[in-house]
C-alpha positions as a Markdown table, in Angstrom:
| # | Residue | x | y | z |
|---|---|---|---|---|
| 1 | Unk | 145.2 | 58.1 | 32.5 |
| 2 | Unk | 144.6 | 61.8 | 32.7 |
| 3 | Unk | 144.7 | 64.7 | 30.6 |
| 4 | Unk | 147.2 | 67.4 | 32.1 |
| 5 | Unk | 145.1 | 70.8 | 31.2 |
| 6 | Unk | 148.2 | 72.7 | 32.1 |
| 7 | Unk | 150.3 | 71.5 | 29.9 |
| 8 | Unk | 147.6 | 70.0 | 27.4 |
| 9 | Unk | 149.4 | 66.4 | 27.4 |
| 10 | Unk | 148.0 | 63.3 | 28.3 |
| 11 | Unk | 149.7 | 61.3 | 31.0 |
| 12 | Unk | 149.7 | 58.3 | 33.0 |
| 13 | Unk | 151.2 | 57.8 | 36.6 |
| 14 | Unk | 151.4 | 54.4 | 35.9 |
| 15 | Unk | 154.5 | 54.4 | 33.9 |
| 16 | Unk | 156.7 | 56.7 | 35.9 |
| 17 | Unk | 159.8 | 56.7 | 36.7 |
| 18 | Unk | 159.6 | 56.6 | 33.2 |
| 19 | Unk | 159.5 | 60.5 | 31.3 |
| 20 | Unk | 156.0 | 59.5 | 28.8 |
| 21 | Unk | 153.2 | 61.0 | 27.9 |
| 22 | Unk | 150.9 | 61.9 | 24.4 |
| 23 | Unk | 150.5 | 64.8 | 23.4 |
| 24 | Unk | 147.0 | 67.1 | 22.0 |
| 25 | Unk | 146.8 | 69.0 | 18.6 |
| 26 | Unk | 147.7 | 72.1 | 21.0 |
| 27 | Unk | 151.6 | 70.6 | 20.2 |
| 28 | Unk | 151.2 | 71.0 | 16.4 |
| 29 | Unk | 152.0 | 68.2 | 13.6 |
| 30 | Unk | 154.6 | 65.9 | 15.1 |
| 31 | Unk | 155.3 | 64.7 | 11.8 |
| 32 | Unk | 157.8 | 67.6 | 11.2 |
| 33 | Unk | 160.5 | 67.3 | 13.8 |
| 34 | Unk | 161.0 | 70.5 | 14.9 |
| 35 | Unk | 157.8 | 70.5 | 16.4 |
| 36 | Unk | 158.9 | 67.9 | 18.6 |
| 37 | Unk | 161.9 | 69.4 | 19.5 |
| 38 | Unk | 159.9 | 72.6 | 20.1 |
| 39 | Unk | 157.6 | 70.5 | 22.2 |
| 40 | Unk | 160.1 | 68.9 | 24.5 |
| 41 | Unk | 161.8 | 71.6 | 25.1 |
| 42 | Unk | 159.1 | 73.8 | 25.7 |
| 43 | Unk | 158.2 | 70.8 | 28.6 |
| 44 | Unk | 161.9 | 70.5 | 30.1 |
| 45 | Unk | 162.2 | 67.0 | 28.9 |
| 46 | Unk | 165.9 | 65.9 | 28.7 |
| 47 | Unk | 167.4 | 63.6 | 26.3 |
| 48 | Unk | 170.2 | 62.5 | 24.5 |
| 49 | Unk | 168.5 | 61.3 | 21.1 |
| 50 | Unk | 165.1 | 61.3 | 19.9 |
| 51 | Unk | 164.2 | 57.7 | 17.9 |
| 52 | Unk | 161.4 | 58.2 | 15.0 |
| 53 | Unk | 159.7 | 55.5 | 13.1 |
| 54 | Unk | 158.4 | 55.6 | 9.5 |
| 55 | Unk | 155.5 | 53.9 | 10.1 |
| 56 | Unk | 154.7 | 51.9 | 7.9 |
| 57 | Unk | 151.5 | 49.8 | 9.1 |
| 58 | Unk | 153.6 | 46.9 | 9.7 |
| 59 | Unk | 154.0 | 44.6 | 13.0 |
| 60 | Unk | 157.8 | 45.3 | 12.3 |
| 61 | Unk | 159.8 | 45.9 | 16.1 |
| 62 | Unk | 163.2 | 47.7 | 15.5 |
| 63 | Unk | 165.8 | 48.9 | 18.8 |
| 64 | Unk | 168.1 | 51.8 | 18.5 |
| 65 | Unk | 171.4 | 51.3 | 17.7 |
| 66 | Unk | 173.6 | 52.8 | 21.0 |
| 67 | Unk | 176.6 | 53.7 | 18.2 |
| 68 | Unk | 174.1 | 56.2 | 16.1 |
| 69 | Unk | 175.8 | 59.9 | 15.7 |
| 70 | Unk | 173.5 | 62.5 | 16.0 |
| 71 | Unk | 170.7 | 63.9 | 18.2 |
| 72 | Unk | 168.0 | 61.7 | 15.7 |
| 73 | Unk | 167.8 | 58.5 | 14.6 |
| 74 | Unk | 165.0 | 57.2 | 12.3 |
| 75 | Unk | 164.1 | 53.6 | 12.1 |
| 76 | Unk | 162.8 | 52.6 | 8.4 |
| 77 | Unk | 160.0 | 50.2 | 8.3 |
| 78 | Unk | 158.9 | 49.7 | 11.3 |
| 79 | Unk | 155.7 | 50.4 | 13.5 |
| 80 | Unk | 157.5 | 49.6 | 16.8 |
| 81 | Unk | 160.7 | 50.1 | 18.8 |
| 82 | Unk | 162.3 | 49.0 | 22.2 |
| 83 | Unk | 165.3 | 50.1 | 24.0 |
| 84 | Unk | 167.5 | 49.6 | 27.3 |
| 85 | Unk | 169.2 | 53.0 | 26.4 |
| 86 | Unk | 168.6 | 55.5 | 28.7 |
| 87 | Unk | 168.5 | 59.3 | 27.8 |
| 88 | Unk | 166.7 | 58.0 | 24.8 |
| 89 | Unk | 162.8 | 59.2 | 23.8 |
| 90 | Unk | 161.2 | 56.6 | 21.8 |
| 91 | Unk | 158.2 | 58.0 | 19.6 |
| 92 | Unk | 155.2 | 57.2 | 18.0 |
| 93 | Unk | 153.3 | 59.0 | 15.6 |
| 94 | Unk | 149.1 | 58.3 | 15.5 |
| 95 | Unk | 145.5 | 60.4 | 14.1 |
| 96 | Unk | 143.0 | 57.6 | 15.1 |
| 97 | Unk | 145.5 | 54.7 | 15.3 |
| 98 | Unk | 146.5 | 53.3 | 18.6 |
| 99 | Unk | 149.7 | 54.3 | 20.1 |
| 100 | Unk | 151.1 | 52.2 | 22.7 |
| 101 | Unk | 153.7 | 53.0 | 25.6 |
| 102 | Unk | 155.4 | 50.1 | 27.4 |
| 103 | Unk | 157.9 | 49.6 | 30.4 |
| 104 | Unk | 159.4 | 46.9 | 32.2 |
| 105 | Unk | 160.7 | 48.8 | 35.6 |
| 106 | Unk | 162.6 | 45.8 | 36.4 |
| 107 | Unk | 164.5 | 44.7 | 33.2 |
| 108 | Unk | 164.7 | 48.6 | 32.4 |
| 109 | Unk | 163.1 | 48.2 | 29.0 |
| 110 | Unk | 161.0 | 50.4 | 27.3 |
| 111 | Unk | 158.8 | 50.7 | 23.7 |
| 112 | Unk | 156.6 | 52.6 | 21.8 |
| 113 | Unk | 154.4 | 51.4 | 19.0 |
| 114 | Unk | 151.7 | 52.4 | 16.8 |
| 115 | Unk | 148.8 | 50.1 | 16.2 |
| 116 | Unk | 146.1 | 50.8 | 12.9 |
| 117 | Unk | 144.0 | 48.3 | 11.9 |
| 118 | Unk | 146.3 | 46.5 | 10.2 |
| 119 | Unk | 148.7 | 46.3 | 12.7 |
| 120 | Unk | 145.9 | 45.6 | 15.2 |
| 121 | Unk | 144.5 | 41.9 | 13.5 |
| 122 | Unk | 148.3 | 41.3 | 13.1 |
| 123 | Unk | 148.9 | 41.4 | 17.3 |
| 124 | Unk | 150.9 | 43.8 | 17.2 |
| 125 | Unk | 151.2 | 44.2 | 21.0 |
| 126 | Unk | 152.3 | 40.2 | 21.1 |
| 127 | Unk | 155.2 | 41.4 | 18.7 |
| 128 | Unk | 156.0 | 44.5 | 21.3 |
| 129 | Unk | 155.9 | 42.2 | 24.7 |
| 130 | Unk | 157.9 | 39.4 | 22.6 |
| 131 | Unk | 160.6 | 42.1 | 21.8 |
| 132 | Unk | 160.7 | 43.1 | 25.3 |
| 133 | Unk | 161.0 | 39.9 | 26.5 |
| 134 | Unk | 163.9 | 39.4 | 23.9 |
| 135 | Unk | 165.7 | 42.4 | 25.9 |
| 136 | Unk | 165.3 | 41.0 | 29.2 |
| 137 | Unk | 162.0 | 41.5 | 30.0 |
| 138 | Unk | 158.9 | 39.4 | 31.8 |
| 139 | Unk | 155.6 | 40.3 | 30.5 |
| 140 | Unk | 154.3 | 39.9 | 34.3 |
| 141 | Unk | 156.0 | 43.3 | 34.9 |
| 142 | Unk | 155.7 | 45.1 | 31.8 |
| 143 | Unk | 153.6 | 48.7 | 32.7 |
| 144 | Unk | 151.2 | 49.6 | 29.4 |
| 145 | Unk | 149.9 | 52.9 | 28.2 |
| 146 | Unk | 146.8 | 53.1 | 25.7 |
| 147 | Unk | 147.2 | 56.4 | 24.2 |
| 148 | Unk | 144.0 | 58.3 | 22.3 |
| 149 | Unk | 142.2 | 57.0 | 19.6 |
| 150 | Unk | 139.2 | 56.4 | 17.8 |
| 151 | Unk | 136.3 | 55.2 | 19.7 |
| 152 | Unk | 134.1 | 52.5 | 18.7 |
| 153 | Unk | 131.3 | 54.9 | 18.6 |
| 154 | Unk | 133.3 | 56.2 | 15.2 |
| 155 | Unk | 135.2 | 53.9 | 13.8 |
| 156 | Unk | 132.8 | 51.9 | 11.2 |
| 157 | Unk | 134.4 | 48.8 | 8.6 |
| 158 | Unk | 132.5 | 47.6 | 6.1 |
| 159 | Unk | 131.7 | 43.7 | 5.6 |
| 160 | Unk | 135.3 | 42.4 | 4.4 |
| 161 | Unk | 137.1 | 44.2 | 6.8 |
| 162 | Unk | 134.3 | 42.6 | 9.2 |
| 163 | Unk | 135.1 | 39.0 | 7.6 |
| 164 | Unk | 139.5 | 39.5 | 8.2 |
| 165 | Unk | 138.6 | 40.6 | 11.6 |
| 166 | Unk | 136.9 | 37.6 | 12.3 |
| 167 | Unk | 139.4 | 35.7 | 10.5 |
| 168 | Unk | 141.9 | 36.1 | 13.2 |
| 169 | Unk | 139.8 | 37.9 | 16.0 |
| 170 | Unk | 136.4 | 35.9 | 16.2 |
| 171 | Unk | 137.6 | 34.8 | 20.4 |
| 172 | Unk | 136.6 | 38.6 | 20.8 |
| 173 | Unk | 133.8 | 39.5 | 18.6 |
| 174 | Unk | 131.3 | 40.1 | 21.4 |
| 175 | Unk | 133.7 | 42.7 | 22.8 |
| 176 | Unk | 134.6 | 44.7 | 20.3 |
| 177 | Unk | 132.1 | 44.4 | 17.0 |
| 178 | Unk | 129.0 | 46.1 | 17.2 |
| 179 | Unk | 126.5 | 45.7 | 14.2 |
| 180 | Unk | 125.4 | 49.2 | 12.8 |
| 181 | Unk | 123.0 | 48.7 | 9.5 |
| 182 | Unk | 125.0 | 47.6 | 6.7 |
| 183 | Unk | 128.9 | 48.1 | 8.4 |
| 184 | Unk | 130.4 | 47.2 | 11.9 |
| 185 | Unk | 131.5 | 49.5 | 14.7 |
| 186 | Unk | 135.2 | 48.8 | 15.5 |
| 187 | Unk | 136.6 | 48.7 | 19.4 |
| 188 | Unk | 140.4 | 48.8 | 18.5 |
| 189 | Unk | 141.0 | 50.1 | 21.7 |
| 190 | Unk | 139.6 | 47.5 | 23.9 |
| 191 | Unk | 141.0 | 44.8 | 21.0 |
| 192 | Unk | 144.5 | 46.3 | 21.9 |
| 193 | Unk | 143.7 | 45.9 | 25.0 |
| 194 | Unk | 142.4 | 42.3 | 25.3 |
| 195 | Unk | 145.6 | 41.5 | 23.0 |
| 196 | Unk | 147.8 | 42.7 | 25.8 |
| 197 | Unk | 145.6 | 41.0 | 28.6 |
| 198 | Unk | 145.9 | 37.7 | 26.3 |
| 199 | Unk | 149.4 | 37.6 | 26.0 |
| 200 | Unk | 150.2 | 38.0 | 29.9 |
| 201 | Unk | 150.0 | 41.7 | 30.6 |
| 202 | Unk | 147.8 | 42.1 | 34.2 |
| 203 | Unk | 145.0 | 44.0 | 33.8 |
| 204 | Unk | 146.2 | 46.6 | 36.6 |
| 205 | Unk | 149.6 | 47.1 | 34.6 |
| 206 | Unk | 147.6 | 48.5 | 31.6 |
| 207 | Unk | 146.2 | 52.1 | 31.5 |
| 208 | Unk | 144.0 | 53.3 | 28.7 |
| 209 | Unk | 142.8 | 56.9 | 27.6 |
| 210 | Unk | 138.7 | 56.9 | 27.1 |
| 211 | Unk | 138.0 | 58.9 | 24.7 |
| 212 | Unk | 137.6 | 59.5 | 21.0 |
| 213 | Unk | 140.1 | 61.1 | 19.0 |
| 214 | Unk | 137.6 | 61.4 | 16.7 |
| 215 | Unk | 134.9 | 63.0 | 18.5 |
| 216 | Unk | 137.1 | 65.3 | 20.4 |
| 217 | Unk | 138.0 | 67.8 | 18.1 |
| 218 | Unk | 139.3 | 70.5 | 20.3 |
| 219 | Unk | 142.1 | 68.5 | 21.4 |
| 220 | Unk | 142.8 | 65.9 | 19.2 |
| 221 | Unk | 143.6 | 65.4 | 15.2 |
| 222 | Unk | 141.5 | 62.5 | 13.4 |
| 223 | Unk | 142.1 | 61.0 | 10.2 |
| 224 | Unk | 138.3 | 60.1 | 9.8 |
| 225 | Unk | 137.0 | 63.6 | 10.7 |
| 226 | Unk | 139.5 | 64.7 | 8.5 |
| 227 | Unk | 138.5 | 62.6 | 5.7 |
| 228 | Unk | 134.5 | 63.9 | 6.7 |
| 229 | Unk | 135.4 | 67.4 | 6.7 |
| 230 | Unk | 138.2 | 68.2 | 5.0 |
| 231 | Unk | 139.3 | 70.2 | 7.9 |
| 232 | Unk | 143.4 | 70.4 | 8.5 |
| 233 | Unk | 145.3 | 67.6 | 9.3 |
| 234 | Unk | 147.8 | 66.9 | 11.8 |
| 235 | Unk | 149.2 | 63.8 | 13.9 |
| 236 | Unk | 149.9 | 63.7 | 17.6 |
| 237 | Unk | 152.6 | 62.1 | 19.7 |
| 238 | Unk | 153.4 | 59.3 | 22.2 |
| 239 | Unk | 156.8 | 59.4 | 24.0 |
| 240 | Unk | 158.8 | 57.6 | 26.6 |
| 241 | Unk | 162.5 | 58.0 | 28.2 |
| 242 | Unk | 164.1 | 55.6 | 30.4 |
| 243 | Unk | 165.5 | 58.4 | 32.8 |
């Protein structure tokens, strides 16, 4: 994974011939659609119809629907989303939470999702892979992306959340919990990670961006430093297009 200073986006090679990519604060709020209309223009990127979630915090997987008129198509309810259609960009919305890019180069699938806590202790990635697999898909070939998000060196849960992690999670608990006083740091990176690695994904097919949203805040938005400092917030984007 690297960060494309040029054009301010965050990219992996691993994922190409595949159009993807997530995008810095430098693009403006994604949540209003213009600005990601703006934004893919501005970077040349063709497509036929642009596929938004709600978002919902939900292990939901939707697929675009191939007879839907117009140039955007929102998918109620859901937190992830997987196509064959080609021309289309799939897109995820995240401030902290984990945004995830896949494609299968061989079936010619390709999703997006968008993993928060909840989402995260509910295996959202095994619900992605599944839904690829559904399509035509083999987990041995599916490419991943781990977009940018909050580090474990910021993201502290108090002693429930501790307890429904463990609940569900405790196989990983060395990797990814970290005692600090009275709370627990949080890897929800490398749990998305070990999810994927779990389920059948190779580690070589997953690519990961290593820094904190967070901490970072001359490129990135963070709901937690927002929360801290009351400073604007904003929500950045992860996109793919099966060319």
């Amino acid at each position: 994974m690297m960060y494309n200073r040029e054009s301010e986006i965050v990219e992996s090679g691993l994922l190409r011939p595949s159009v993807s990519g997530f995008t810095t604060r430098h693009a403006g709020d994604v949540r209003k659609i213009q600005i990601i209309k703006d934004f893919l223009k501005n970077e040349d990127i063709l497509y036929k119809k642009l596929v938004v979630l709600e978002q919902i915090h939900s292990v939901n997987v939707g697929s675009t629907n191939i007879e839907h008129l117009g140039d955007v198509e929102q998918i109620v309810e859901c937190d992830g989303v997987v196509t064959k259609e080609t021309g289309v960009c799939l897109t995820v919305r995240s401030a902290d939470c984990v945004p995830l890019l896949f494609y299968d180069p061989v079936a010619g699938v390709i999703g997006a999702s968008h993993q928060g806590w909840r989402g995260t202790v509910k295996n959202m990635v095994g619900r992605m892979i599944l839904a690829i697999e559904k399509m035509g898909g083999t987990r041995q070939n599916i490419l991943m992306a781990v977009g940018p998000a909050i580090g474990m060196c910021c993201y502290s849960i108090d002693r429930d959340r501790y307890v429904l992690f463990m609940e569900e999670m405790e196989r990983f608990e060395k990797l990814i919990i970290r005692p600090h006083g009275d709370s627990y740091m949080l890897n929800l990176l490398r749990l998305n990670y070990e999810l994927a690695r779990e389920a059948g994904v190779a580690s070589d097919h997953i690519d990961y961006f290593p820094f904190c949203t967070s901490c970072d805040k001359d490129r990135f938005y963070s709901f937690r430093r927002h929360k801290a400092t009351g400073e604007p917030f904003g929500e950045m984007m992860g996109y793919i297009i099966l060319p």
